[in-house]
KOLDREN-829947 format. One line per field, with one value per atom (N, C-alpha, C): atom name; x, y, z; residue in one letter. Coordinates in steps of 0.1 Angstrom, whole numbers. Layout:
N
at = CA / ...
u = X / ...
v = Y / ...
w = Z / ...
aa = a / ...
***
This chain:
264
at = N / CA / C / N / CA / C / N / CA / C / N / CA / C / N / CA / C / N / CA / C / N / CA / C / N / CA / C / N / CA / C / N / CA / C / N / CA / C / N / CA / C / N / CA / C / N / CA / C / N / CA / C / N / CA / C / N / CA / C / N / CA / C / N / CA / C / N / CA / C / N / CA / C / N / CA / C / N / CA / C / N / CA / C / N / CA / C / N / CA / C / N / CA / C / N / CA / C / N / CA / C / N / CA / C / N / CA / C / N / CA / C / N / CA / C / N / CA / C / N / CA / C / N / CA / C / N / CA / C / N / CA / C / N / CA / C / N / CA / C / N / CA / C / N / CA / C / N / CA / C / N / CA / C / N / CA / C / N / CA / C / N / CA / C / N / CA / C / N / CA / C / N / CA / C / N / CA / C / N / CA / C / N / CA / C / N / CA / C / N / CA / C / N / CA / C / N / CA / C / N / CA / C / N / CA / C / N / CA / C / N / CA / C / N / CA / C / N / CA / C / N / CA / C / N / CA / C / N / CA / C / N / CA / C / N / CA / C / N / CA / C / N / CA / C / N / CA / C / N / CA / C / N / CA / C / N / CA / C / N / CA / C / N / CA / C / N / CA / C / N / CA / C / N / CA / C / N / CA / C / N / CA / C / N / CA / C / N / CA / C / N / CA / C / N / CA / C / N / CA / C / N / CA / C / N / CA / C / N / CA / C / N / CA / C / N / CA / C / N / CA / C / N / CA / C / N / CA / C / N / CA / C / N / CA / C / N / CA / C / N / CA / C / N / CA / C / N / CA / C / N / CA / C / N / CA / C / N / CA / C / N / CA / C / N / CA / C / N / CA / C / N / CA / C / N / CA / C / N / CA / C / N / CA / C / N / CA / C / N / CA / C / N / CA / C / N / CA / C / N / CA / C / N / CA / C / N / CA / C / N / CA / C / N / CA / C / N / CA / C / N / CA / C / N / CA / C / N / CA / C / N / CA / C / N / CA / C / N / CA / C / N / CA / C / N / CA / C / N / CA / C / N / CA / C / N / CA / C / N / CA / C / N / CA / C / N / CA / C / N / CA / C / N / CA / C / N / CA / C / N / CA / C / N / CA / C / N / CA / C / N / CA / C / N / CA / C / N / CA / C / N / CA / C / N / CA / C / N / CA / C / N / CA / C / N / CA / C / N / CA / C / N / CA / C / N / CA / C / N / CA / C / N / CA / C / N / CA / C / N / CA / C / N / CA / C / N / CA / C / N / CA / C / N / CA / C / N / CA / C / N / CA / C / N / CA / C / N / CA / C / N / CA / C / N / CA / C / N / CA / C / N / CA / C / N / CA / C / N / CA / C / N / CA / C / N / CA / C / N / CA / C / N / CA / C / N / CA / C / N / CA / C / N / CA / C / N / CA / C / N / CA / C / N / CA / C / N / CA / C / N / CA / C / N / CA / C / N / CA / C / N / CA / C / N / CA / C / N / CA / C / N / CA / C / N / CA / C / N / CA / C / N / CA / C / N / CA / C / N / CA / C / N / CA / C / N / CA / C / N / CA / C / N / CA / C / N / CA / C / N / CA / C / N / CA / C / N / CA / C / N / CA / C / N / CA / C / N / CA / C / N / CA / C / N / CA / C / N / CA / C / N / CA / C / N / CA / C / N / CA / C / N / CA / C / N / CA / C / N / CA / C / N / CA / C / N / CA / C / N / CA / C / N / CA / C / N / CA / C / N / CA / C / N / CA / C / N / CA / C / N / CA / C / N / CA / C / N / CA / C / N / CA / C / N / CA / C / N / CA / C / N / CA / C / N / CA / C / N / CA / C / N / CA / C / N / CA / C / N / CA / C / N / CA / C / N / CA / C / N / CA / C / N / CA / C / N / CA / C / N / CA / C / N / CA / C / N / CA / C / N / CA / C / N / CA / C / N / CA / C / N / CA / C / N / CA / C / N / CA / C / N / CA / C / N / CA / C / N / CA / C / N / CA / C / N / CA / C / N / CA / C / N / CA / C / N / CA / C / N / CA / C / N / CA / C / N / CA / C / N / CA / C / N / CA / C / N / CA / C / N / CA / C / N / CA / C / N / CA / C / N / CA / C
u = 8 / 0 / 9 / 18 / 29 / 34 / 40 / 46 / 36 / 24 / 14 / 6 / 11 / 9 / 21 / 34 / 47 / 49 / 44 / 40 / 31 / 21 / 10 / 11 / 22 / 23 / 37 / 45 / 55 / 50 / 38 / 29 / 26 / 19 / 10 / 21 / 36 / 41 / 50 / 51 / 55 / 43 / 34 / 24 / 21 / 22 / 22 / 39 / 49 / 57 / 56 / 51 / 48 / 37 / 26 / 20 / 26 / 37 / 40 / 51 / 55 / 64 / 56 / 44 / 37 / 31 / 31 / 20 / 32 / 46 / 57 / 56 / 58 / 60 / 53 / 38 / 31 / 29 / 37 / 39 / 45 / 61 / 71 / 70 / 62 / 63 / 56 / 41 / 38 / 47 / 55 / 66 / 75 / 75 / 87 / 84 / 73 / 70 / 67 / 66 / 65 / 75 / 93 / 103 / 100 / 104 / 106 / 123 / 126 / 135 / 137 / 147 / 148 / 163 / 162 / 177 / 178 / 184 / 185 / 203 / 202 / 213 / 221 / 235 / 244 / 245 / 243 / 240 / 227 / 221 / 208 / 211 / 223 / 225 / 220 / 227 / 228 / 210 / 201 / 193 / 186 / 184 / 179 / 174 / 187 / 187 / 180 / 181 / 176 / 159 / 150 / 140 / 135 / 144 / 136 / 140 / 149 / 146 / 133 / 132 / 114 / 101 / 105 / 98 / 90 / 107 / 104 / 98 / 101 / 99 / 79 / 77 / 61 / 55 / 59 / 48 / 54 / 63 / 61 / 72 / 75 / 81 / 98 / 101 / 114 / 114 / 129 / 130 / 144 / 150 / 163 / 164 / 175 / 179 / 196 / 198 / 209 / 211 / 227 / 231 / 241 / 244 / 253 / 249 / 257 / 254 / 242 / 234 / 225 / 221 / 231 / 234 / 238 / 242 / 242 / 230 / 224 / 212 / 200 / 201 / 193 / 198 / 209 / 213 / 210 / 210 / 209 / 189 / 182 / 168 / 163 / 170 / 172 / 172 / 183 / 186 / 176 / 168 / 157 / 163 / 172 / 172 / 160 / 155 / 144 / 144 / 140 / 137 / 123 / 118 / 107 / 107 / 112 / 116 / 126 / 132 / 139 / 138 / 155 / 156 / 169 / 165 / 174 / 183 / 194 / 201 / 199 / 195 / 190 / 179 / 172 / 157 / 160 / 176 / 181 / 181 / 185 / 184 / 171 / 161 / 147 / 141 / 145 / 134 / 147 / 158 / 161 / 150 / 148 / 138 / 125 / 119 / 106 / 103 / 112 / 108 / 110 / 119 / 115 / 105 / 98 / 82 / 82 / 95 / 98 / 94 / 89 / 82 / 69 / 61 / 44 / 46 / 42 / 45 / 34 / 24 / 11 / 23 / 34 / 39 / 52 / 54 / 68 / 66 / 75 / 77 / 86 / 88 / 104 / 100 / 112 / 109 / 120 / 133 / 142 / 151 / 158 / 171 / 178 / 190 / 203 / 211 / 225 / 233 / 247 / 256 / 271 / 282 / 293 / 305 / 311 / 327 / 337 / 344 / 353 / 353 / 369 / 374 / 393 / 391 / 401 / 404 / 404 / 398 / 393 / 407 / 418 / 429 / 438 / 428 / 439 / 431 / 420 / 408 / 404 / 406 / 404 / 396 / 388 / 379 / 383 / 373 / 376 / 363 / 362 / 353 / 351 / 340 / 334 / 328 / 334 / 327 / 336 / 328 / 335 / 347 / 353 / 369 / 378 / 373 / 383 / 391 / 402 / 416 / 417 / 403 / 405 / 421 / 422 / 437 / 448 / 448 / 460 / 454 / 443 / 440 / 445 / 444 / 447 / 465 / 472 / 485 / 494 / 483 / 492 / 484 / 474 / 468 / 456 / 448 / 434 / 422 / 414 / 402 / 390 / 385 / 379 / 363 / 356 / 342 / 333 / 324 / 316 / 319 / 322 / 323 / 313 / 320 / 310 / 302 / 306 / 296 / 284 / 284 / 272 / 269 / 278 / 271 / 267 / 252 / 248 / 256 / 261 / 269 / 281 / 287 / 299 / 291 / 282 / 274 / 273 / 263 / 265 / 277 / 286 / 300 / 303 / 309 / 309 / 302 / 293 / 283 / 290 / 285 / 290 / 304 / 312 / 327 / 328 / 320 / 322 / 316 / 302 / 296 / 304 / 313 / 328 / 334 / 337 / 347 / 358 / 361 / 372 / 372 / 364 / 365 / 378 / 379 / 386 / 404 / 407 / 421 / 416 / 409 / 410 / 404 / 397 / 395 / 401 / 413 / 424 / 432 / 427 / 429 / 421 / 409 / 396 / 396 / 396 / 393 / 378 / 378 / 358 / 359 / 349 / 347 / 332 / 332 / 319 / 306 / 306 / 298 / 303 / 292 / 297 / 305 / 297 / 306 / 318 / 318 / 336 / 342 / 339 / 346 / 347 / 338 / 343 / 351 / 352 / 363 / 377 / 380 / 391 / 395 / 389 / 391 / 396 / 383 / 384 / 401 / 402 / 416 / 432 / 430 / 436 / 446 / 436 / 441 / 441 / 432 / 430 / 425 / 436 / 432 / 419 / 412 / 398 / 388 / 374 / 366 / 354 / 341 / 329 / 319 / 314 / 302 / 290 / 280 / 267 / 269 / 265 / 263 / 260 / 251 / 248 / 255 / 268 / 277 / 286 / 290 / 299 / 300 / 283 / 277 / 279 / 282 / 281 / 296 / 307 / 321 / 328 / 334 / 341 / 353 / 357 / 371 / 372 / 362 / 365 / 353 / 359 / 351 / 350 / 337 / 333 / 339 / 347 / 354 / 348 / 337 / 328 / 319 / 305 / 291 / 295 / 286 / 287 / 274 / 271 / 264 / 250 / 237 / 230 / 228 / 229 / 227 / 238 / 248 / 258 / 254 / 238 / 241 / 226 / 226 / 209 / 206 / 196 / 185 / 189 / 193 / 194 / 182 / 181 / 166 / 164 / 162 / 156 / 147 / 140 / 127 / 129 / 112 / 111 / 99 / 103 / 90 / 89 / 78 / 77 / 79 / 85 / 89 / 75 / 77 / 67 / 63 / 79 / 80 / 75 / 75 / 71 / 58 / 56 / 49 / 42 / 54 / 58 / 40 / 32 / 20 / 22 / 33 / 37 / 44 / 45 / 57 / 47 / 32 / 29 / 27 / 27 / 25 / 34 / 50 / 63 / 66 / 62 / 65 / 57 / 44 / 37 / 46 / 50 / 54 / 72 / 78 / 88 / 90 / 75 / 74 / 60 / 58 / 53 / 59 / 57 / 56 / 70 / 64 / 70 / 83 / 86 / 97 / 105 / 102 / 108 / 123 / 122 / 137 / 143 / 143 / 150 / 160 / 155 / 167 / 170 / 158 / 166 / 177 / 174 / 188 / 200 / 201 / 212 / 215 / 205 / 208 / 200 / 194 / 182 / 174 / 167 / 157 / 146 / 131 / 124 / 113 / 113 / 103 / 85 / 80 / 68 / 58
v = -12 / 0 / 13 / 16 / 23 / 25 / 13 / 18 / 19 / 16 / 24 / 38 / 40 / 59 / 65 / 58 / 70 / 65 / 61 / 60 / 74 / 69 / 81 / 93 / 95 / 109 / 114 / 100 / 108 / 114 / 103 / 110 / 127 / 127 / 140 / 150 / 146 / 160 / 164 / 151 / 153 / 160 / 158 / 164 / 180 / 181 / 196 / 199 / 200 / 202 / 203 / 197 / 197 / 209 / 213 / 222 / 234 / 234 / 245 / 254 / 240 / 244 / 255 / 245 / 249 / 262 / 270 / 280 / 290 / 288 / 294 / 298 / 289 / 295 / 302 / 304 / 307 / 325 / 326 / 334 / 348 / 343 / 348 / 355 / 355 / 361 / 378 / 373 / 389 / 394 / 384 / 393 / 404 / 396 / 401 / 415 / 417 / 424 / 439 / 438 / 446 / 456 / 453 / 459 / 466 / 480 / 491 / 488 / 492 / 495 / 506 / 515 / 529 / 528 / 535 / 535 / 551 / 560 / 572 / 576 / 590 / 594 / 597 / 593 / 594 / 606 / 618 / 629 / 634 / 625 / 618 / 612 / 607 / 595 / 601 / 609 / 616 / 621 / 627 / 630 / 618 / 608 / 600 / 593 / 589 / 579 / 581 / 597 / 604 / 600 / 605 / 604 / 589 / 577 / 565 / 562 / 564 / 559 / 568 / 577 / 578 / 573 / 577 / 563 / 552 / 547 / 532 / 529 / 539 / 538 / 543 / 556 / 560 / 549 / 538 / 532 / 515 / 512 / 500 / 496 / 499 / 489 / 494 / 483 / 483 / 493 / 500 / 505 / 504 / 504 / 497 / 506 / 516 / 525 / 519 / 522 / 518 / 531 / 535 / 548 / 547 / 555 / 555 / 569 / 570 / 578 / 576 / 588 / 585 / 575 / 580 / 573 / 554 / 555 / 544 / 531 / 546 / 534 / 535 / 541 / 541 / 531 / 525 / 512 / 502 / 500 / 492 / 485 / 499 / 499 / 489 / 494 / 488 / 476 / 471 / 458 / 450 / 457 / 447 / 445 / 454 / 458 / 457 / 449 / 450 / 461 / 475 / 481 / 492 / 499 / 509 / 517 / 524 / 540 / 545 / 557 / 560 / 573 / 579 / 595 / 597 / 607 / 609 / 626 / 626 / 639 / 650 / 643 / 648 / 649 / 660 / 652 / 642 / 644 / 632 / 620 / 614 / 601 / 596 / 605 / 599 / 599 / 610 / 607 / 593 / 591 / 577 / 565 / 564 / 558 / 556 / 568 / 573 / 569 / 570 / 570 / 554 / 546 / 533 / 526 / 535 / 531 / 524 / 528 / 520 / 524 / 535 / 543 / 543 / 548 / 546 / 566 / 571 / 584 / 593 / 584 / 596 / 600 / 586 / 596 / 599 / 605 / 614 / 629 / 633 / 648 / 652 / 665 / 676 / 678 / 674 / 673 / 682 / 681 / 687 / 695 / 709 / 711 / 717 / 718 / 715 / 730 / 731 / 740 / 732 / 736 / 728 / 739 / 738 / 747 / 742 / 752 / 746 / 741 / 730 / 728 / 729 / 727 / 725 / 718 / 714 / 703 / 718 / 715 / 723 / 726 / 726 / 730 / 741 / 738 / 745 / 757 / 758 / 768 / 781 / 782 / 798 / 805 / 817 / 819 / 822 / 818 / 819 / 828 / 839 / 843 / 834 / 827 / 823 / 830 / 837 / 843 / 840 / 850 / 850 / 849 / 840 / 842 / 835 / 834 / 832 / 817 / 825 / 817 / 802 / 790 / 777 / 770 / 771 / 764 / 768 / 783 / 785 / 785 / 780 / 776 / 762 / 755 / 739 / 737 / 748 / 749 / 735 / 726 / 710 / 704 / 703 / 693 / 687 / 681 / 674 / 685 / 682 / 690 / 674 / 678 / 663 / 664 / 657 / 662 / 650 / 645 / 637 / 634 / 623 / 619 / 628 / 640 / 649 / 648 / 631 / 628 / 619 / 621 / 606 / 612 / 615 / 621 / 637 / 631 / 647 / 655 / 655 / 667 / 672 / 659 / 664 / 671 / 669 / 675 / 691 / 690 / 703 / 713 / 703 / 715 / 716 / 708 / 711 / 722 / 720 / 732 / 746 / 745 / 761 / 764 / 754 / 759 / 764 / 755 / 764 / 773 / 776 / 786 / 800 / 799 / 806 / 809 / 799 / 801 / 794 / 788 / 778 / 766 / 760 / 746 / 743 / 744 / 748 / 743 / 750 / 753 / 745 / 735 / 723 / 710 / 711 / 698 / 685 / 686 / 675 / 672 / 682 / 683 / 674 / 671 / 664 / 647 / 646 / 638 / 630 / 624 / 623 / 608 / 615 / 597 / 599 / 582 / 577 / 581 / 587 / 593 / 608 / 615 / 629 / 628 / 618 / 615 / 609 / 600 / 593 / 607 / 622 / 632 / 635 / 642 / 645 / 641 / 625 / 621 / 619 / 624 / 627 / 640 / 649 / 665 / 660 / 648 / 656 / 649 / 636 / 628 / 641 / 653 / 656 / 651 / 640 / 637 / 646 / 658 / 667 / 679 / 689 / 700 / 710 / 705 / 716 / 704 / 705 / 700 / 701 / 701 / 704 / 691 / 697 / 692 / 695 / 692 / 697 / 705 / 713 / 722 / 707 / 699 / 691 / 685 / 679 / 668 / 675 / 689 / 693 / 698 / 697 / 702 / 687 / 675 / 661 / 662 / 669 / 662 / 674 / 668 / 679 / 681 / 670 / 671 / 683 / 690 / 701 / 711 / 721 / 737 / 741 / 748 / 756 / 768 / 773 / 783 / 789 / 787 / 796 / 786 / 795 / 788 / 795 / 783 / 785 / 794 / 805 / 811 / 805 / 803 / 795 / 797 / 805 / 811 / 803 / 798 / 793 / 781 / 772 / 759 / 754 / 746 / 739 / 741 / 742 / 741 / 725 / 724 / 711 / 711 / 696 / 696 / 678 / 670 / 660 / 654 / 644 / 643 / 623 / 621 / 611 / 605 / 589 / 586 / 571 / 562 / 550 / 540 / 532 / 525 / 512 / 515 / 502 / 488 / 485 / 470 / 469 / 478 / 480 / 473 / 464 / 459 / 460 / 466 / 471 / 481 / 473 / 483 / 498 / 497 / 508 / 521 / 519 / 525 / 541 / 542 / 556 / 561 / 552 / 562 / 569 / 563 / 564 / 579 / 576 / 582 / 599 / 597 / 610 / 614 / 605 / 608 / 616 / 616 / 618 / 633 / 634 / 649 / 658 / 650 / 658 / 670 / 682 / 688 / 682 / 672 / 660 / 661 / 658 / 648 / 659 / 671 / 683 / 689 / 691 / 692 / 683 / 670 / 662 / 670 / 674 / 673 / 688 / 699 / 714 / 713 / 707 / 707 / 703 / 694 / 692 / 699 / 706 / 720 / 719 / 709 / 710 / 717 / 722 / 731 / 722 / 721 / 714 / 722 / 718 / 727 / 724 / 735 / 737 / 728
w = 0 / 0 / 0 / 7 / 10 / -9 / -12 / -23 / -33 / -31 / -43 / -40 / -27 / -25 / -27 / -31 / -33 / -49 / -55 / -72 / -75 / -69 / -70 / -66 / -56 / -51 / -62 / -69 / -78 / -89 / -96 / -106 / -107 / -90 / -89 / -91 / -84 / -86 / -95 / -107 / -121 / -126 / -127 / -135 / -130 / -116 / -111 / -118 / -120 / -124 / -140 / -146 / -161 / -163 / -154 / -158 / -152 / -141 / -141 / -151 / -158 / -171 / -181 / -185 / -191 / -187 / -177 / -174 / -173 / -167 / -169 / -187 / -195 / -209 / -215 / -211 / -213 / -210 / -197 / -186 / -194 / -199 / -197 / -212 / -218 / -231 / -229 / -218 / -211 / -206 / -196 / -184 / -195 / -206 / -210 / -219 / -222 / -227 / -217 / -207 / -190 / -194 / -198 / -200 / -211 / -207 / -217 / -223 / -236 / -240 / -252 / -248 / -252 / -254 / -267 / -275 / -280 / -273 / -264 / -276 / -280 / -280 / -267 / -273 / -263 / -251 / -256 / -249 / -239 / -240 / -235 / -221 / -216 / -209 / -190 / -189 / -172 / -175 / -181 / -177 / -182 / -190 / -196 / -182 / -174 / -164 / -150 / -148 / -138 / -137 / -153 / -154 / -154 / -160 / -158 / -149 / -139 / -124 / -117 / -122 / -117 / -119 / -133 / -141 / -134 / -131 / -126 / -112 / -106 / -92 / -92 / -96 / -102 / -107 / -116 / -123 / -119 / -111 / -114 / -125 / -132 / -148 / -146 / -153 / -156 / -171 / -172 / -184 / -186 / -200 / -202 / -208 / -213 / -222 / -224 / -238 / -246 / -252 / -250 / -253 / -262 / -275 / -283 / -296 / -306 / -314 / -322 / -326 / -333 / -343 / -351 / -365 / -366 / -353 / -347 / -343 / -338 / -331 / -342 / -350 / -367 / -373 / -374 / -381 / -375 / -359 / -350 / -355 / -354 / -357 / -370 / -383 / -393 / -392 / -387 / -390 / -379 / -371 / -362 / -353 / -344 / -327 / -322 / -309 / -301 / -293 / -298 / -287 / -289 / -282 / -280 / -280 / -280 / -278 / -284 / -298 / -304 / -301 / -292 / -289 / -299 / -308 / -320 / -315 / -312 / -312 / -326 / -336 / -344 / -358 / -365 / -372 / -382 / -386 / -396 / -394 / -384 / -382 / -378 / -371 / -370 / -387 / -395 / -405 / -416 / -413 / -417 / -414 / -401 / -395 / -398 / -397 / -403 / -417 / -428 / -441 / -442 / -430 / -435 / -427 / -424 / -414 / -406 / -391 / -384 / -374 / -374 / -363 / -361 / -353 / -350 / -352 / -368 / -371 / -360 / -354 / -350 / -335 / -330 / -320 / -320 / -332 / -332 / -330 / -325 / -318 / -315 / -319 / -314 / -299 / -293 / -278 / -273 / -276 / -262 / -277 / -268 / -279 / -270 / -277 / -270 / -276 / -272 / -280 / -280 / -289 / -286 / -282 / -278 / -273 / -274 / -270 / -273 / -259 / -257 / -245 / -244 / -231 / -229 / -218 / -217 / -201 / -189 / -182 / -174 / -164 / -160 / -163 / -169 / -181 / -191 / -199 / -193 / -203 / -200 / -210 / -213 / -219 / -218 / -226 / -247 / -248 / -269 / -275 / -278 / -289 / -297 / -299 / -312 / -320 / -333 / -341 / -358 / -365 / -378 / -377 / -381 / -390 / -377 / -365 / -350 / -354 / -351 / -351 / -347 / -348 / -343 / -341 / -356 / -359 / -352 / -347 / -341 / -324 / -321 / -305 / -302 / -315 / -315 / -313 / -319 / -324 / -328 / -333 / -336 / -333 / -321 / -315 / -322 / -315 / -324 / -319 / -327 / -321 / -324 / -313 / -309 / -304 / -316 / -319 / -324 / -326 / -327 / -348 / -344 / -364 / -371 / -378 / -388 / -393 / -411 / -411 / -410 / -397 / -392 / -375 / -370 / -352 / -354 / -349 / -351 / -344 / -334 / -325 / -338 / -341 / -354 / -360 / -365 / -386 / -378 / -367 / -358 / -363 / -355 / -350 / -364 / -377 / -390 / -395 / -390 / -401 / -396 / -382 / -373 / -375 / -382 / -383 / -397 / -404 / -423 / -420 / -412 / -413 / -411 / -401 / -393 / -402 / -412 / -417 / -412 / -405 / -395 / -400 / -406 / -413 / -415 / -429 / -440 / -429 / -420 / -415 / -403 / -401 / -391 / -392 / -407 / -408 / -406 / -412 / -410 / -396 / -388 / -373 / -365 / -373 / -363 / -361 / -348 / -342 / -344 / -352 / -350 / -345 / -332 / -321 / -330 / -321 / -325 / -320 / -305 / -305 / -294 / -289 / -285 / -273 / -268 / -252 / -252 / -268 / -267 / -270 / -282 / -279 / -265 / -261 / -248 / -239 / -236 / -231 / -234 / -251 / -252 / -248 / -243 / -239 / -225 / -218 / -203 / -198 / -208 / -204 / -211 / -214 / -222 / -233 / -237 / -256 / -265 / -265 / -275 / -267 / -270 / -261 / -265 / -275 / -275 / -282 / -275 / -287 / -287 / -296 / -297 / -293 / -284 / -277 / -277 / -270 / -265 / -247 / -247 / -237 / -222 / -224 / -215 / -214 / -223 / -220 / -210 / -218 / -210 / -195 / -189 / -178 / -169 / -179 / -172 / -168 / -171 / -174 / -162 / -149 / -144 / -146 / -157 / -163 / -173 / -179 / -189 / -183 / -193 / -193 / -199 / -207 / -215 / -220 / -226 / -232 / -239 / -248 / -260 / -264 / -266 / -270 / -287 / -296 / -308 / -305 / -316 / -322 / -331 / -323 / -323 / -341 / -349 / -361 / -368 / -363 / -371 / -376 / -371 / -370 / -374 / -384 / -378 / -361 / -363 / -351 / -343 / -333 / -322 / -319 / -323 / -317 / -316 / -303 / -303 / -301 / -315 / -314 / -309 / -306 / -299 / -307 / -306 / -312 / -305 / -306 / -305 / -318 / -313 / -327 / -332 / -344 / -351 / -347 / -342 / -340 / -324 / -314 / -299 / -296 / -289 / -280 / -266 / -260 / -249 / -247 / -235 / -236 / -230 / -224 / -215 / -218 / -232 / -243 / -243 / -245 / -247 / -231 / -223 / -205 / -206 / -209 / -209 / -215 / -230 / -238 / -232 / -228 / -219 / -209 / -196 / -185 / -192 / -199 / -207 / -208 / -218 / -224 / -211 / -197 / -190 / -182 / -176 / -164 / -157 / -150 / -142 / -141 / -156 / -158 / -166 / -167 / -175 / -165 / -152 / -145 / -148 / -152 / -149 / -163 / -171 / -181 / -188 / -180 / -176 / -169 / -156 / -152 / -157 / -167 / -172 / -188 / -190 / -199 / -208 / -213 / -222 / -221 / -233 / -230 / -235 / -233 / -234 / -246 / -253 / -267 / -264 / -267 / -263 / -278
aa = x / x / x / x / x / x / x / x / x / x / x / x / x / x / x / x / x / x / x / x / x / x / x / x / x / x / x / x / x / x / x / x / x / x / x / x / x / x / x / x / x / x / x / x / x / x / x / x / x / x / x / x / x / x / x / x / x / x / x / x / x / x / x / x / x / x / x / x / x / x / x / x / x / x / x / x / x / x / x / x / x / x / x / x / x / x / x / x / x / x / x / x / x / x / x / x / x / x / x / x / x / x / x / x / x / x / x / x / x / x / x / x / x / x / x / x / x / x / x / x / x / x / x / x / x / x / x / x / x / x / x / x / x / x / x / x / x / x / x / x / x / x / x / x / x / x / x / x / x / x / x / x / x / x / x / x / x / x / x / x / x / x / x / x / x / x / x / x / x / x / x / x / x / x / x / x / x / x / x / x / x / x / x / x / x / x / x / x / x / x / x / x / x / x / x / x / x / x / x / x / x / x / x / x / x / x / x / x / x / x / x / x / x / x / x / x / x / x / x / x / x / x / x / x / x / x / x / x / x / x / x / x / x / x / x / x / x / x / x / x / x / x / x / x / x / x / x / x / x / x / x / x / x / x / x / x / x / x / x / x / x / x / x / x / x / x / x / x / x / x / x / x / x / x / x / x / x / x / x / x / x / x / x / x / x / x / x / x / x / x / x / x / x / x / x / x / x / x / x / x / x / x / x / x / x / x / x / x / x / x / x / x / x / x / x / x / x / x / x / x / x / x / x / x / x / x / x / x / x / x / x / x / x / x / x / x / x / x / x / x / x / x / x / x / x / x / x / x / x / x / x / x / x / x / x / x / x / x / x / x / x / x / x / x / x / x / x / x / x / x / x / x / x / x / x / x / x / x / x / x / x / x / x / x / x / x / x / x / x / x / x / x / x / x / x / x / x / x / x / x / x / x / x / x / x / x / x / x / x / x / x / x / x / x / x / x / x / x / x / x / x / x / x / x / x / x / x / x / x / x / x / x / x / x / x / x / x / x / x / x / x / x / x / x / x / x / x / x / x / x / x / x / x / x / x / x / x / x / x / x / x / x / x / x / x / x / x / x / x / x / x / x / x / x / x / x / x / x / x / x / x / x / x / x / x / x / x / x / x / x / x / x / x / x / x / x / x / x / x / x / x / x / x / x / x / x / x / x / x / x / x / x / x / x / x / x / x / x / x / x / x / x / x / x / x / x / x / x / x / x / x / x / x / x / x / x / x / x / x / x / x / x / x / x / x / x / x / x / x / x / x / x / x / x / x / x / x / x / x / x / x / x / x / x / x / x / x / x / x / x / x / x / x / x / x / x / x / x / x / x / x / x / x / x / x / x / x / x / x / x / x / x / x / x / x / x / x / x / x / x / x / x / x / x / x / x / x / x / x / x / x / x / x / x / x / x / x / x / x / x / x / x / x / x / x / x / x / x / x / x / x / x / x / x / x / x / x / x / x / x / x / x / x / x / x / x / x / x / x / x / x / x / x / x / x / x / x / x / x / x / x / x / x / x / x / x / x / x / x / x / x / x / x / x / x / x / x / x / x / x / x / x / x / x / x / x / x / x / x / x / x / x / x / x / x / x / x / x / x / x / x / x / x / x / x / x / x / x / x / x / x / x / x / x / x / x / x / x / x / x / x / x / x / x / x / x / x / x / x / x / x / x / x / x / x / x / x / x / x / x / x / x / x / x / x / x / x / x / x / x / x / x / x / x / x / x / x / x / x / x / x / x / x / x / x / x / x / x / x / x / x / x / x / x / x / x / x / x / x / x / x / x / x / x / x / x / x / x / x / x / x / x
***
């Protein structure tokens, strides 16, 4: 009798075991869909992180942001990255995006803009006139000038435009440093690898290795401006709360304070 209730009790708890497999797989395809994922320009990152740890803590959900150059995470998109949320440093690489209908277009929007300057190892810096014709090449005197890849990181195409716009191109091109994204420039400034280079006003507010020496001339430059959208492939049900709590009130210090200005 004994060994025909420990038969039957092995049965019952294989079978509770097998449906809990079952209810598990069944499970984990919602769980997984709970997680937000946001693929955020790199200059994005210190206030990006501030707001989804609010985020997270306000609503409950996890949110995962992945940080690099624009142009970057536009290719990433392409080729069928899982993620929800696309913050473009600039309108070029969203409408890459956009024109290959990878976005949900009803929620795209110019959300935050930015300005870029010139920075130095905080050390060594000094103030610089930025205007027509100013002497870049002879502030560099040899060195690199170290700025976001020209053409592909929006902070580069940025600082490019405002330097032909100057007139300073021309006599420092061949001097440029172009990282991959704004923050790999910047960290060649703050390590003093390259004694000057162009950034975004927020990076340089992130870095206490460098200092601002001269703001470009907002007139020198396309308009900074980055927009936000939900992407096509997003599942994620949580993706437009997100996307509101983002562009609310709320969640607007989070990333004045670190120098953005937030567009109406």
């Amino acid at each position: 009798m004994k060994i025909v209730n420990r038969r039957w009790i092995n049965k019952a708890v294989t079978a509770a075991a097998m449906a809990f497999v079952v209810m598990g797989s069944a499970v984990a395809p919602a769980a997984a869909q709970e997680k937000l994922t946001v693929f955020a320009a790199a200059s994005m990152k210190n206030a990006l992180d501030a707001a989804n740890k609010a985020w997270s803590a306000e609503a409950g959900k996890d949110v995962t942001a992945s940080y690099a150059a624009s142009s970057a995470l536009a290719k990433q998109i392409e080729s069928g990255a899982p993620a929800d949320v696309f913050i473009s440093a600039d309108l070029d690489w969203m409408k890459y995006v956009s024109d290959k209908k990878l976005v949900k277009e009803e929620t795209k929007s110019n959300w935050l803009g930015n300005r870029i300057v010139l920075v130095a190892p905080k050390d060594n810096a000094k103030s610089v006139d930025i205007a027509q014709g100013f002497d870049l090449a002879g502030l560099l005197n040899g060195g690199k000038l170290a700025m976001g890849a020209p053409d592909s990181v929006p902070a580069g195409k940025y600082g490019k435009a405002a330097l032909e716009k100057l007139g300073a191109w021309a006599s420092v091109e061949k001097s440029v440093a172009g990282a991959e994204s704004v923050r790999a420039a910047l960290a060649l400034v703050s390590r003093g690898e390259a004694p000057y280079g162009i950034v975004y006003a927020t990076d340089a507010a992130a870095d206490p290795g460098v200092a601002v020496v001269g703001t470009f001339p907002e007139d020198s430059h396309p308009p900074i401006i980055y927009p936000i959208a939900i992407l096509s492939e997003s599942k994620a049900p949580d993706a437009a709360a997100y996307l509101d709590y983002l562009k609310s009130a709320k969640a607007a210090p989070f990333f004045e304070k670190e120098g953005f200005t937030v567009l109406k």
